[in-house]
C-alpha positions in Angstrom: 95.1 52.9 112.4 96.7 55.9 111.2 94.9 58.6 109.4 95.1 59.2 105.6 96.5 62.4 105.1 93.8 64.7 103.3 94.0 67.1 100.5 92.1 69.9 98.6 92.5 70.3 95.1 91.2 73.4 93.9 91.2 75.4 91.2 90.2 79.4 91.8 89.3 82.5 89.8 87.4 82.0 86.3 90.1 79.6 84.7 88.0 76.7 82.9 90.7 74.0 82.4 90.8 72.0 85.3 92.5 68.6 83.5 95.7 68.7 85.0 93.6 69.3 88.6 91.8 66.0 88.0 95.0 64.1 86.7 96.7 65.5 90.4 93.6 64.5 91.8 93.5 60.8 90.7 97.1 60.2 91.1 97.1 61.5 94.8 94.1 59.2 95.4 95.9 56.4 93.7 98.7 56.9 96.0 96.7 56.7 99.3 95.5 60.1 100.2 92.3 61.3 100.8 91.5 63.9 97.8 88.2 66.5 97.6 88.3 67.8 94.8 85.9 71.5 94.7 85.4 72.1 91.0 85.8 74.8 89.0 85.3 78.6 89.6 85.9 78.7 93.2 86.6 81.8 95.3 89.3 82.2 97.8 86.6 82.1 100.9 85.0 78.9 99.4 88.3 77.3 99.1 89.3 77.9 103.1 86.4 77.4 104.0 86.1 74.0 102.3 89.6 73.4 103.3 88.3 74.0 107.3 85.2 72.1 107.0 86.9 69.0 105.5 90.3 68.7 107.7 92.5 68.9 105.2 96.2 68.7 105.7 97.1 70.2 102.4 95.5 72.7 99.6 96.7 72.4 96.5 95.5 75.4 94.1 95.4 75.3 89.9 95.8 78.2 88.2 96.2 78.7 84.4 94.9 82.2 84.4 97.4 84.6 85.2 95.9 85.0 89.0 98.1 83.2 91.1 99.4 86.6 92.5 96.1 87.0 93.3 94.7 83.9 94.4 97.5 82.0 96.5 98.2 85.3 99.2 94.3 85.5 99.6 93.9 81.6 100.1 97.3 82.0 103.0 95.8 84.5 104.5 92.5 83.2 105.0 93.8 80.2 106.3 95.6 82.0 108.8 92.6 84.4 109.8 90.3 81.2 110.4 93.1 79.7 112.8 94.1 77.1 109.7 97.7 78.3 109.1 99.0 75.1 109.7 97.6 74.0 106.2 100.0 73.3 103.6 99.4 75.6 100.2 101.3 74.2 97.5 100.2 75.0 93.8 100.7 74.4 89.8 100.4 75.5 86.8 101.5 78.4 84.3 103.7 80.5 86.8 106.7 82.0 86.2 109.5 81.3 88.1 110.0 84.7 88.9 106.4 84.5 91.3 107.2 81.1 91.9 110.1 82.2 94.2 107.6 85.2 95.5 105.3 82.5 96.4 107.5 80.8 98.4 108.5 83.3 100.2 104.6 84.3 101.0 104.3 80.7 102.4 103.6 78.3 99.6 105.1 75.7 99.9 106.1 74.4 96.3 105.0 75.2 93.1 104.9 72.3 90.5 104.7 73.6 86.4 103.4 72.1 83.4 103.9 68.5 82.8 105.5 67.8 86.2 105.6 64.0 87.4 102.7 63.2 89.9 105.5 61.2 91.1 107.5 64.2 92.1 104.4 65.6 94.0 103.8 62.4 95.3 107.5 62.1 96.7 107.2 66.1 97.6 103.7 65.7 100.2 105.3 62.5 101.8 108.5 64.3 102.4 106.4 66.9 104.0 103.4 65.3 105.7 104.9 62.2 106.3 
């Protein structure tokens, strides 16, 4: 039987509104993957080191706050310092497009705005984890 591909839903920094995190959450679980959601408030070190201790195949990181500059480079590198660079960061929220290109080009592998489908990141992690 083949494994159900696992995924973190986070949301970092001090941001409060973690609605659209739990509607990701439910839809990705609805679809067949195997969700942990952390909560609110999380640090970048909590969030890797979740993402280690759980497997995952995927981090996906909600950020209303303004600190996606901020939190998305920390969580990538971290990943890579504990060995886990083979985790795929992908992201949402209020980002620009202007840092949504940057991100990208950091290592992350999509970021989804406002109102987005969970359909499209549905189609976009079976594209990419198969």
């Amino acid at each position: 039987m083949d494994r159900r591909h696992r995924i973190l839903i986070a949301k970092p920094g001090l941001d409060g509104h973690d609605r659209g995190a739990k509607v990701v959450a439910r839809g990705l679980a609805e679809a067949g993957y195997e969700v942990i959601y952390t909560g609110l408030h999380q640090t970048a070190e909590q969030i890797v080191e979740a993402a280690i201790q759980e497997d995952v195949d995927a981090v996906g990181l909600s950020i209303l706050s303004g600190a996606h500059m901020t939190y998305f480079p920390k969580v990538l590198r971290l990943l890579r310092e504990r060995g886990a660079g083979d985790v795929m960061v992908f992201g949402g929220g209020i980002i620009p497009r202007e840092d949504a290109e940057r991100l990208k080009k950091m290592g992350v592998a999509e970021v989804f705005g406002p109102g987005t489908p969970i359909s499209e990141i549905i189609a976009f992690l079976k594209e990419r984890l198969g």
